[in-house]
SETIMAR-381544 format. One line per 5 residues: number of its first residue (from 1); their letters; for each residue x, y, z of C-alpha. Coordinates in steps of 0.1 Angstrom, whole numbers, padded with zeros to 4 digits. Layout:
<volos>
NUM = a = X,Y,Z; ...
</volos>
This chain:
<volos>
1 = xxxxx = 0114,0172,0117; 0083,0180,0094; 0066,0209,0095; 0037,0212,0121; 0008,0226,0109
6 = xxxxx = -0003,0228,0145; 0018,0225,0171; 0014,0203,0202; 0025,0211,0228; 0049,0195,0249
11 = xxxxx = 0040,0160,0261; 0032,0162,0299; 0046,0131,0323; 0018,0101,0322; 0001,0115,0292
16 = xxxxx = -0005,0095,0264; 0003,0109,0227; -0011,0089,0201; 0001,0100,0161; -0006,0077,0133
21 = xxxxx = 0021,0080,0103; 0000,0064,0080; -0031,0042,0068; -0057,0070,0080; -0073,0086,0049
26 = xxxxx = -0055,0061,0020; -0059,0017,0025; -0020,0012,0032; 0013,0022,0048; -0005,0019,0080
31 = xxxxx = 0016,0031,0115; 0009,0044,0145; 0032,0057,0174; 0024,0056,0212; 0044,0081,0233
36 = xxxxx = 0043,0079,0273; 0072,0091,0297; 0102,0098,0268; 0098,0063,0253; 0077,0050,0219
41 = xxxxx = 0056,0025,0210; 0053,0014,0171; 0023,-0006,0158; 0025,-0021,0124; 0050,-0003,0099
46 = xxxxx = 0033,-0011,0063; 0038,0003,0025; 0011,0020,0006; 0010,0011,-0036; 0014,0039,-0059
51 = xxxxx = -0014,0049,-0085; -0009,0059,-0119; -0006,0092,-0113; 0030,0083,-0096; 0046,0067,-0128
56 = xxxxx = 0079,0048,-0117; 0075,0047,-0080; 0076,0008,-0065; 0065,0020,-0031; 0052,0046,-0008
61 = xxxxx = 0066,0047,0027; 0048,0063,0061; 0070,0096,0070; 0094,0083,0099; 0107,0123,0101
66 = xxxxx = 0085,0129,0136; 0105,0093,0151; 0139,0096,0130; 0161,0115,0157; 0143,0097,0187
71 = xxxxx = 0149,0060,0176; 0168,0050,0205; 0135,0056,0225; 0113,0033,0204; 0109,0000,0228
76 = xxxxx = 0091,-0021,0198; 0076,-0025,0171; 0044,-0044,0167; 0032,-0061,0141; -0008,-0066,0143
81 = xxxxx = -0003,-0091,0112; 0018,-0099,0078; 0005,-0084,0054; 0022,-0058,0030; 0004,-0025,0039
86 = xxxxx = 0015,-0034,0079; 0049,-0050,0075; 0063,-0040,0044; 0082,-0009,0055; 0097,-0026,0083
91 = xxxxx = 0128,-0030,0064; 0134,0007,0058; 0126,0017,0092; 0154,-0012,0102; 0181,0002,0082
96 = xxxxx = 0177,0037,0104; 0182,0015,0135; 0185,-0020,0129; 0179,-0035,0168; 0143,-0026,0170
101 = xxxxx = 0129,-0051,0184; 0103,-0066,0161; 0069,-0084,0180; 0046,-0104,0161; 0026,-0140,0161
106 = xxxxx = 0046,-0171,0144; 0039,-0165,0110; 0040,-0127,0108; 0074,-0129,0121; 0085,-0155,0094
111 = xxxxx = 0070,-0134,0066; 0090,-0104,0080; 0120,-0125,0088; 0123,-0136,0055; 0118,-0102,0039
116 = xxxxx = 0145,-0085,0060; 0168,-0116,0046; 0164,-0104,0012; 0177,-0064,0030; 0208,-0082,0049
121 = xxxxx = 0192,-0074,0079; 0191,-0097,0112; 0161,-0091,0132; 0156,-0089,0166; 0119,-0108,0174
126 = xxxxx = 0098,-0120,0202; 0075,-0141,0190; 0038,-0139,0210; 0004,-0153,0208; -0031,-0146,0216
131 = xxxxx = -0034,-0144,0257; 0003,-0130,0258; 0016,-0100,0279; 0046,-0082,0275; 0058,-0055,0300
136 = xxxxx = 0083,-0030,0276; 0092,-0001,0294; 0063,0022,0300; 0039,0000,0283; 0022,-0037,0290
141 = xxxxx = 0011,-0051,0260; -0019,-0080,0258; -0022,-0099,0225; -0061,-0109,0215; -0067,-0135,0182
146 = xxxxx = -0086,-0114,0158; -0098,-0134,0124; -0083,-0113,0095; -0079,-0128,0055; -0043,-0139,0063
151 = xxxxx = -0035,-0169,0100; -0021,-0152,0131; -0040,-0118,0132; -0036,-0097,0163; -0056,-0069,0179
156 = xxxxx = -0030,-0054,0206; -0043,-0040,0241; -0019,-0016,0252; -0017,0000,0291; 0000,0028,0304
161 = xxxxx = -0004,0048,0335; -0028,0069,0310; -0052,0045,0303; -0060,0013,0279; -0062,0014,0245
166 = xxxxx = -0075,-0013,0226; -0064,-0013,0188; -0077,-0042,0165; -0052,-0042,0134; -0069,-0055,0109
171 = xxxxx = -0103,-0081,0115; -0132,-0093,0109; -0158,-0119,0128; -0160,-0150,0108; -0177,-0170,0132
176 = xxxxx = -0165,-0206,0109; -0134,-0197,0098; -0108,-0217,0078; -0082,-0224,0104; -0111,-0222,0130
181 = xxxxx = -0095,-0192,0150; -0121,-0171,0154; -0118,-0132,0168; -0122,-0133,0206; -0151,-0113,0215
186 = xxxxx = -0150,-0128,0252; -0111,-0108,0255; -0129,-0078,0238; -0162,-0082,0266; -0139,-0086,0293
191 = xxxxx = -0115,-0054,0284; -0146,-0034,0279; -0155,-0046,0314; -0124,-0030,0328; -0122,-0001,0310
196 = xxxxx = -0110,0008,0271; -0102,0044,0271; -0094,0049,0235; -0109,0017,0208; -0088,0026,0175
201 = xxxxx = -0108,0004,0151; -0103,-0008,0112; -0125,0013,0091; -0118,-0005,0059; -0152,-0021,0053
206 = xxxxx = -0167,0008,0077; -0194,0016,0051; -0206,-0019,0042; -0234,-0026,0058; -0240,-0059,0073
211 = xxxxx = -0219,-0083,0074; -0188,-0097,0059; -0191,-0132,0043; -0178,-0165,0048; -0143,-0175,0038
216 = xxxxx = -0158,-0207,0040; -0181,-0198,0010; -0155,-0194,-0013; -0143,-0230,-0015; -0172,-0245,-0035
221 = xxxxx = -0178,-0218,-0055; -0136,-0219,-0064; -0141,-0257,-0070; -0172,-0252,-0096; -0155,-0226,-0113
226 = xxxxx = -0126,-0252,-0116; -0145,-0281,-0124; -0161,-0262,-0155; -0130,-0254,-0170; -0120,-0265,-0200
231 = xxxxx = -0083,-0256,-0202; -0059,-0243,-0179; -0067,-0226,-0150; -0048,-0192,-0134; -0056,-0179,-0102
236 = xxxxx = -0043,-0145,-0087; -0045,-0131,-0052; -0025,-0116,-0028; 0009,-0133,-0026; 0002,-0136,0017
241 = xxxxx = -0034,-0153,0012; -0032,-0185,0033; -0065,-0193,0034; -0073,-0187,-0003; -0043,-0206,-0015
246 = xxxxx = -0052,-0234,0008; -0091,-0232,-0007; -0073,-0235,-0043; -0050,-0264,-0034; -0083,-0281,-0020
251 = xxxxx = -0102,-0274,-0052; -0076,-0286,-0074; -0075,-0316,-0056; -0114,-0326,-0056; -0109,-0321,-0098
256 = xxxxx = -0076,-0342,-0105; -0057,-0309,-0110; -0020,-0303,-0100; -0009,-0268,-0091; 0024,-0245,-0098
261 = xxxxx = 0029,-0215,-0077; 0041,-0188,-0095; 0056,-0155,-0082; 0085,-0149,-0063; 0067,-0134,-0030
266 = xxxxx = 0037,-0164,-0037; 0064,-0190,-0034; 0086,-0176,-0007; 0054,-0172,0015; 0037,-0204,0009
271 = xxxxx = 0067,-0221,0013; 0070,-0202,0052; 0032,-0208,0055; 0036,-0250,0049; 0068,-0251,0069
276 = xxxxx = 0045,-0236,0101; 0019,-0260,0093; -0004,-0229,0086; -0010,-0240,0047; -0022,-0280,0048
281 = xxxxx = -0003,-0293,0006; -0019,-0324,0005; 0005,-0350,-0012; 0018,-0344,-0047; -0001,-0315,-0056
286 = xxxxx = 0023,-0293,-0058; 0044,-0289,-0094; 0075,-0265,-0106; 0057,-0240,-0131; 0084,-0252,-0159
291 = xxxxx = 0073,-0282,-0157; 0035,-0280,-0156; 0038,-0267,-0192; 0042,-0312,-0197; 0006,-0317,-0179
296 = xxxxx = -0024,-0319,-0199; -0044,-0286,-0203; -0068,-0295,-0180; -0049,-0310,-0153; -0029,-0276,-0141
301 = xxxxx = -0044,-0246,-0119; -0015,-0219,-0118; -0016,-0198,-0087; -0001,-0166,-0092; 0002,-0127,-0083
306 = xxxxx = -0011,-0099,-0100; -0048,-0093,-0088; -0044,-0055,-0084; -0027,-0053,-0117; 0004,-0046,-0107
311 = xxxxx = 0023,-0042,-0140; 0057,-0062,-0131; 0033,-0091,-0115; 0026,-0122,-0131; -0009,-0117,-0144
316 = xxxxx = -0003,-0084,-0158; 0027,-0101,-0176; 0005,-0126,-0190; -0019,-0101,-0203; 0006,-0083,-0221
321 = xxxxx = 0019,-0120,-0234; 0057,-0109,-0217; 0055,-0143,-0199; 0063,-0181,-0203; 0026,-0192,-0197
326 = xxxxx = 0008,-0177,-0227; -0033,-0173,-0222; -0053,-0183,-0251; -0085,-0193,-0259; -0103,-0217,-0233
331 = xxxxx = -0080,-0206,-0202; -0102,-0195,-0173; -0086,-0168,-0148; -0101,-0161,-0117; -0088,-0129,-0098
336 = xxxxx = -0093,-0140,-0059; -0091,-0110,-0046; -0109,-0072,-0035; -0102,-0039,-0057; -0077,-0021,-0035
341 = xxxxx = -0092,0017,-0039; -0065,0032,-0064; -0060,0002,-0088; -0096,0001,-0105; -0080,0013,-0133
346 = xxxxx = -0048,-0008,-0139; -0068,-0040,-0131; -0098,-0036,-0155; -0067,-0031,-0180; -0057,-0065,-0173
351 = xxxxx = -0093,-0078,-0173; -0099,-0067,-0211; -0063,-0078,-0218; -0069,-0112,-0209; -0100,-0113,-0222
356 = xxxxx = -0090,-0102,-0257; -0067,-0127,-0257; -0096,-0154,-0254; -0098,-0163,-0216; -0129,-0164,-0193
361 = xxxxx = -0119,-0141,-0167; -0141,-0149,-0133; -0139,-0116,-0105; -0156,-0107,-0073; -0179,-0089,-0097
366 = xxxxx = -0197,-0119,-0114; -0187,-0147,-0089; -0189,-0153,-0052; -0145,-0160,-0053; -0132,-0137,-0029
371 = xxxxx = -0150,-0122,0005; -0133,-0092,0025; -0110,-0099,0051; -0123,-0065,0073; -0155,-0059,0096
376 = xxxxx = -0187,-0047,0079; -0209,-0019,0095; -0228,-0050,0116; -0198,-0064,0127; -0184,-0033,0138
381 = xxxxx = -0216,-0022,0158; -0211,-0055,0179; -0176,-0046,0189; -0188,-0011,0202; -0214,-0022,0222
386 = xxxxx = -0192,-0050,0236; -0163,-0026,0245; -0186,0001,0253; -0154,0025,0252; -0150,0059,0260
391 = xxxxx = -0130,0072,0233; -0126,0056,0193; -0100,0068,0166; -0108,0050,0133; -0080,0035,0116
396 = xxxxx = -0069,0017,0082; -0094,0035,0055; -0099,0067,0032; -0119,0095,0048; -0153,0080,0037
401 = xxxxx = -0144,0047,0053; -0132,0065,0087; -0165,0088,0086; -0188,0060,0081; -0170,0043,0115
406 = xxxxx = -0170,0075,0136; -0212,0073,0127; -0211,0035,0140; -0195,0043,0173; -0217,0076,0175
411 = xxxxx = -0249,0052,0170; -0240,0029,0198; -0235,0058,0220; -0204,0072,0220; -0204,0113,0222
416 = xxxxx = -0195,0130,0189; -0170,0151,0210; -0153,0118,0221; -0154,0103,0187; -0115,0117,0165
421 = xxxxx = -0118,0120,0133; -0077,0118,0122; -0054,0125,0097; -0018,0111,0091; 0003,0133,0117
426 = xxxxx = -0027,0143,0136; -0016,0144,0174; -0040,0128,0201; -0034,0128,0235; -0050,0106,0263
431 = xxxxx = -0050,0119,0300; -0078,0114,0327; -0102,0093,0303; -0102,0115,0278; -0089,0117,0240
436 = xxxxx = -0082,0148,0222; -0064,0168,0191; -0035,0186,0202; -0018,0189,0171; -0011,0184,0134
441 = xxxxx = 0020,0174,0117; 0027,0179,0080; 0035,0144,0072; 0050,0139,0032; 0050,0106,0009
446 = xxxxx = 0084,0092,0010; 0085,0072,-0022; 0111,0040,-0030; 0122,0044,-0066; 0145,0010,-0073
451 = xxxxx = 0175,0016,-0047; 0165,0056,-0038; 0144,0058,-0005; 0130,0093,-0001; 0152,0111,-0029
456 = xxxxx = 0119,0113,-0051; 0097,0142,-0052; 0067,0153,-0060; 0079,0180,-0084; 0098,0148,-0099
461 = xxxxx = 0066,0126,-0106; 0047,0156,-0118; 0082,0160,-0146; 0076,0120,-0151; 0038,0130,-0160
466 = xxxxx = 0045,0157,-0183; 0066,0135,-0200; 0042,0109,-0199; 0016,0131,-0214; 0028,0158,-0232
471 = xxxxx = 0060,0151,-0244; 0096,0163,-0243; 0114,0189,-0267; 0151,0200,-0262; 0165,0237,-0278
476 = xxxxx = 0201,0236,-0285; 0214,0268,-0293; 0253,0287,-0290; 0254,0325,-0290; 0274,0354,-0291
481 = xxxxx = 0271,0366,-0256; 0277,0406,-0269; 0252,0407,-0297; 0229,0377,-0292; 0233,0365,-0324
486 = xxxxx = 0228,0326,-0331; 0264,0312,-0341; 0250,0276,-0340; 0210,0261,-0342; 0189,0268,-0329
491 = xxxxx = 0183,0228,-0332; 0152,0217,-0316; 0143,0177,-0312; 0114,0165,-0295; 0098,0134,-0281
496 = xxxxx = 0063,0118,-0277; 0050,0154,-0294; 0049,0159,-0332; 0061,0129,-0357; 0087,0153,-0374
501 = xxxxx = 0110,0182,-0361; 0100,0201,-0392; 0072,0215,-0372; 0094,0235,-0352; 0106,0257,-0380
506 = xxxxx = 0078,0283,-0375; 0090,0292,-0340; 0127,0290,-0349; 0129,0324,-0363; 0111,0338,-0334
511 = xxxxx = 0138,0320,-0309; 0171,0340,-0329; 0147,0375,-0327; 0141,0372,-0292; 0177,0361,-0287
516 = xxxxx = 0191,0389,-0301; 0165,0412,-0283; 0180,0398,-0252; 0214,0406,-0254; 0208,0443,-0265
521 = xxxxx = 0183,0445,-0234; 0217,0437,-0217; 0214,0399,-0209; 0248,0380,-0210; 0243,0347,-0192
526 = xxxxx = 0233,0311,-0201; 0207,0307,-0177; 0195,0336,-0187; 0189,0329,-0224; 0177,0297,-0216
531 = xxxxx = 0149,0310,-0195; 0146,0333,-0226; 0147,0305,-0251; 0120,0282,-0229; 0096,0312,-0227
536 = xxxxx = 0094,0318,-0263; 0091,0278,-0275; 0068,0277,-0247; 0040,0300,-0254; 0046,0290,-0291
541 = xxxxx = 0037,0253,-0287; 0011,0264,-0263; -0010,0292,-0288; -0001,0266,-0317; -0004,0229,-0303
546 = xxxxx = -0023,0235,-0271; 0006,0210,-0253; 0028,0216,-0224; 0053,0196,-0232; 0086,0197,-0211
551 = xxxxx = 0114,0222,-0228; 0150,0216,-0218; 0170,0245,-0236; 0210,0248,-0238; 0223,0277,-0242
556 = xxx = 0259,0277,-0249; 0271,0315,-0246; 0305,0318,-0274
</volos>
């Protein structure tokens, strides 16, 4: 069990606990567990990304220690949508227990399904859709359509004896959407009517004001860009963007062009998305990426991954020319997509690489080609005064995001005192109409390294960054273990810190004195001279080079 910071106490019968595992001050990983009457209730089970300062990682997982020895009570898990950051730990949280049963719309199901494939796992699902209720133990469940950037978005309404809550996943009110599924503000008028006792609300765009644009803007402004181009054309967004994909397909079309996916996850999905019917391909538009190289330059539009800058993703691999489509001069790239907070850095990298190589690189920055897929400050204002509800937990967002929503709610009239301001592992009970902090868990970052789940720590990344940055330098060394004299080295190699090991001979002499100072002080051990051996080498490189590199001695005690 993690360590509680605060502890709760214990859950009383028809008291609601509410504890979110993840998504409240970071944009990912985002979970939330409901606890009524012994049993639990999981919505949405997503990855965060790493940032560079967690070199190696592939993924960051929510903490599943507070749930891990009470799986057997968890009823469900439900998925509000399929994108990454709410389905994309599903898989590890299957392998603990593997007959969760998983409840999502059509498509969100199919993304997962198809996910867990690639894991070996067979899923248990009940597929539901807008106007659905489920009755699972303790809880009734009502789905509501909620608009979002990817089809089949659900906001969840969840009952229990303690009261209604009302959580949205992720949405926004894009009142002429693509697929004409707009968010239902009559379900969210009606359920305010009766009664919504805690409205846990996405906070994402929370400090935007106004409101979020058109998807439907996008399309002409995608098919100018296109139209303009003199050479190939590369597109990148989010490997689960229906509705963007669909807007490029269309755009290609209107300007004779023919279009190769490219990406493992942007093929798989798309291919799920046209089998449902959710992504329209009109007729022959579609081509296999080895052979679009045989089209004329200006008659392919590549659609790939790689708009956060993700360095094993396809545009990132075409920045750093390590992939079969090379950019040059007269290649436009458009990145369809928002700056996940975290990834500035590593996609302005990819920007200037692509750039350097000759391309015209079109962004949200100087071109209308991507619009949110989350509820500005106006948008979100409208939903509190429809639901008029008595308590609100912001969700999805860093801490400025989740501030700026707590202010929206506390403008339309909610009291401050009813307003919480969470953290991961913060516990909030509901009872009587009212929400409030009980507790706070010390919830960790369990990070996915290749095939390890959990086994890397943070004392390992901050090793990996040392390395990184300051280099590596290894002491070799045997000694007699009764006088401390050197009978071999010392031999001292380093890495990523000085272009020749001849600049270690100044501290070498200093290495066999303090050695030999050691062992007439009494010390007889390895591990002791080692630590003796590190200390000296240490402060050495530190008064002379101002680095702290890592020092691996090896003491071998003759």
């Amino acid at each position: 069990m993690p360590h509680a910071i605060e502890d709760a106490p214990a859950l009383e019968p028809g008291t609601l606990r509410v504890t979110p595992l993840g998504g409240l001050g970071e944009v990912g990983r985002n979970m939330a567990v409901f606890e009524i009457d012994g049993k639990l209730l999981i919505v949405d089970c997503g990855v965060l990304f790493p940032e560079e300062h967690q070199p190696g990682v592939d993924l960051i997982l929510p903490d599943f220690s507070p749930i891990r020895d009470r799986l057997d009570d968890v009823v469900a898990v439900v998925l509000t949508h399929g994108h990454e950051d709410h389905i994309g730990a599903v898989p590890y949280l299957l392998r603990l227990r593997a007959d969760i049963p998983l409840i999502g719309s059509t498509l969100t199901l199919a993304l997962i399904e198809a996910k867990l494939k690639e894991h070996r796992i067979q899923p248990y699902t009940l597929a539901v859709k807008e106007g659905d209720t489920e009755k699972l133990g303790p809880f009734e469940l009502e789905f509501v359509a909620v608009n979002h950037s990817i089809p089949d978005a659900l906001a969840v309404v969840i009952r229990t004896v303690a009261g209604t809550v009302l959580h949205t996943g992720d949405f926004k009110m894009d009142q002429l959407p693509l697929d004409g599924r707009i968010t239902d503000l009559r379900a969210f008028a009606r359920l305010g009517e009766a009664g919504v006792d805690l409205f846990m609300t996405d906070s994402t765009n929370a400090d935007v004001p106004g409101f979020t644009p058109r998807e439907r803007d996008i399309g002409a402004v995608l098919e100018s860009v296109i139209a303009k181009a003199p050479r190939r054309v590369i597109v990148a967004s989010f490997s689960s963007h229906v509705h963007r994909v669909q807007q490029v397909l269309d755009a290609a079309v209107a300007n004779g062009r023919q279009v190769a996916l490219m990406g493992r996850s942007m093929v798989r999905n798309m291919g799920i998305a046209a089998d449902l019917g959710y992504l329209k391909v009109p007729e022959g538009i579609l081509i296999d990426y080895k052979k679009a190289a045989d089209l004329p330059d200006d008659r392919i539009v590549y659609m790939s991954t790689g708009s956060q800058g993700e360095p094993m993703a396809v545009l990132a691999r075409m920045a750093n020319l390590d992939h079969q489509v090379e950019v040059g001069k007269g290649d436009t790239v458009i990145l369809a997509s928002s700056l996940i907070p975290g990834n500035e850095n590593a996609v302005f990298r990819v920007i200037n690489g692509l750039i350097s190589l000759g391309a015209t690189v079109v962004h949200k920055g100087n071109a209308k080609v991507h619009v949110s897929g989350h509820a500005a400050a106006g948008e979100l204002l409208y939903c509190y005064n429809i639901v008029r509800p008595k308590n609100v937990m912001p969700v999805h967002g860093e801490a400025r995001h989740l501030v700026a929503n707590q202010q929206l709610a506390i403008d339309t009239g909610v009291p401050e005192e009813r307003t919480i301001l969470a953290e991961n592992g913060t516990v909030v009970d509901l009872r009587d109409g009212e929400a409030r902090i009980v507790g706070q868990l010390d919830l960790g970052e369990v990070y996915v390294d290749g095939s390890s789940v959990g086994q890397i720590t943070d004392a390992d990344l901050k090793d990996r960054r040392i390395l990184a940055e300051e280099g590596f330098i290894s002491i070799f060394v045997a000694v007699d273990a009764q006088t401390g004299r050197v009978v071999v080295g010392p031999e001292i190699h380093a890495r990523g810190f000085a272009p020749d090991d001849s600049v270690f001979d100044a501290v070498i002499p200093q290495v066999v004195k303090a050695l030999t100072e050691a062992a007439e002080n009494g010390t007889r051990d390895s591990h002791a001279f080692s630590q003796v051996v590190r200390r000296v080498v240490g402060r050495w490189v530190n008064t002379q080079h101002r680095r702290r590199p890592m020092i691996v001695p090896v003491v071998i005690v003759a």
